[in-house]
N, C-alpha and C positions, 0 to 999 in steps of 0.2 A: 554463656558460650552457646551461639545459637548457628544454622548452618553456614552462617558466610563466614564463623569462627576457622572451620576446619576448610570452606572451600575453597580460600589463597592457597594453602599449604598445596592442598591436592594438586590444583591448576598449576604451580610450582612446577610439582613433580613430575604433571602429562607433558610439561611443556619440557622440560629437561630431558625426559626420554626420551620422546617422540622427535624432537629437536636435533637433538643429540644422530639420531637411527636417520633423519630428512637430510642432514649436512653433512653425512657422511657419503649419504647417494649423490646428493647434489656435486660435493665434491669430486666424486669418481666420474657424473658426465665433465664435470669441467677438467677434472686431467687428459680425459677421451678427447675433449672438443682441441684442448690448445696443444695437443699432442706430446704431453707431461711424459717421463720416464715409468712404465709400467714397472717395470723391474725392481725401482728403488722399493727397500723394503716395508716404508710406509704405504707405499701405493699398493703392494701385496698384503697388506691388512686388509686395508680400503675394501680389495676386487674380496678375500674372504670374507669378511661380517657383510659387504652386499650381497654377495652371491648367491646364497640362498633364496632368498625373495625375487630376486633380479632374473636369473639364467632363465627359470621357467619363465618369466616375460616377452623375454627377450625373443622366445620361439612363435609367439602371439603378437607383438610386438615389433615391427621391424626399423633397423635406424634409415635413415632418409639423411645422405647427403652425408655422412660421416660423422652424424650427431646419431648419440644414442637415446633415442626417443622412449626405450622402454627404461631407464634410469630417470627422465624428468616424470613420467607418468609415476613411477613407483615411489618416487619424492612427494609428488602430489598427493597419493593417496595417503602417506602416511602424516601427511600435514591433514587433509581433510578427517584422515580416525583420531586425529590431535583434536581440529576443532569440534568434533563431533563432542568427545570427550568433556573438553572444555565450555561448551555449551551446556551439557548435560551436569558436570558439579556446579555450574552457575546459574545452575532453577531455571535454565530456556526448555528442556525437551531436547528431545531427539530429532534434531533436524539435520540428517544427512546432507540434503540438498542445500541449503545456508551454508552448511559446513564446508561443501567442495567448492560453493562459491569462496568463501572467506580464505578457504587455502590457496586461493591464484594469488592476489600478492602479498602471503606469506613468503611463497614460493621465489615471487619475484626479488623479493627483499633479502630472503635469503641469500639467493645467487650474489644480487650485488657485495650484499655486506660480507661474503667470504671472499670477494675479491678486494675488497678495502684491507679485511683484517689480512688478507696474506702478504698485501704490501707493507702494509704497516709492519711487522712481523718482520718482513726484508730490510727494510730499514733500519729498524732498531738491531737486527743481527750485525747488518755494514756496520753500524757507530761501535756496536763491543766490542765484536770478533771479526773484521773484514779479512774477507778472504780467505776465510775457514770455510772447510765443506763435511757437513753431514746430511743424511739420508733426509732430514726435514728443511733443511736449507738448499738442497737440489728438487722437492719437490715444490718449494715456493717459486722459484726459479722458474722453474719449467712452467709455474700456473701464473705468474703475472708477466714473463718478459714477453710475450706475443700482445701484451699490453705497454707496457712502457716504452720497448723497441720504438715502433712507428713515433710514439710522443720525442722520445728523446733522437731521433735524428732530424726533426724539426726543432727542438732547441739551440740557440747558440750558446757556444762554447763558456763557459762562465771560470774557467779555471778547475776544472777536476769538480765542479760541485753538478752535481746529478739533481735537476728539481722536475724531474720526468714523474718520480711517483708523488711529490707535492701535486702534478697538473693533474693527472689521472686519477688520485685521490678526489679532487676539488668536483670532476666531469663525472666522479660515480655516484658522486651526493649528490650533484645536482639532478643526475638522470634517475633518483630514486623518488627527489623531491617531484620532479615532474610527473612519474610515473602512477608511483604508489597513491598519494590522492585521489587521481579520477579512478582511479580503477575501485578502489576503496567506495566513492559516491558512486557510483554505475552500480555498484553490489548492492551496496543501500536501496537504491530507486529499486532495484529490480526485487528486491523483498520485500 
């Protein structure tokens, strides 16, 4: 049982945390950006477990444009204290600076893939329960129809069948595929 025994386990656990605390932020710009229901009482969770780290940013920090720019920066950091972490159970050292590179498209990926899962997640609630509404089904709502809207009034009519978050699922893969690589080799070269 030698160190790379115990340092999956740990790397697990940074990444669960820290993870966990990034997707929450992330989350909360993205109710901000597509103008999600503050009020619902998921979203008042959200704005309490960010709040803390965030409000003081926010005063240093200014949004630009209706984007809250001190929420992507404090997602950021806590991706980069992730990789730092994970760097360091993984016998690299302590390299801050790698670290904040490699958290840019963590960050990116992030975003996307909570917009996949919260379609997703809409979906499979239509197929159980349509047309039920609770507090986590009005905040998916609120976070993907300023996405599927525009797709789905360029759809033609197909009979009641909705394949808006099929298209918009398919353009979030694809814009991660394209994305996330070069960014990934650009970090590379540049270390």
């Amino acid at each position: 049982m030698g160190e790379g025994y115990l340092a999956q386990p740990a790397i697990f656990l940074i990444k669960v945390i820290f993870g966990l605390y990034a997707t929450l932020v992330v989350l909360r710009f993205l109710l901000q950006l597509m103008r999600a229901d503050f009020y619902n009482p998921v979203s008042q969770v959200i704005v309490k477990l960010t709040g803390p780290l965030l409000n003081p940013m926010r005063r240093v920090i200014p949004g630009v444009s209706g984007m809250d720019i001190a929420s992507l920066v404090l997602a950021w950091l806590v991706l980069t204290v992730e990789q730092t972490a994970i760097l360091g159970v993984a016998g690299s050292g302590f390299q801050p600076g790698a670290a904040a590179l490699l958290a840019i498209p963590e960050l990116v990926s992030l975003t996307i893939n909570m917009f996949l899962f919260a379609i997703l997640i809409g979906v499979i609630i239509s197929w159980i329960n349509p047309g039920s509404y609770n507090p986590v089904v009005g905040l998916i709502h609120g976070l993907t129809e300023p996405l599927l809207a525009p797709v789905r009034r360029r759809m033609p009519d197909l009979g009641g069948i909705d394949l808006s978050p099929m298209v918009v699922m398919i353009g979030l893969v694809v814009l991660e595929m394209l994305l996330i690589p070069p960014i990934k080799t650009l970090i590379t070269q540049m270390l």
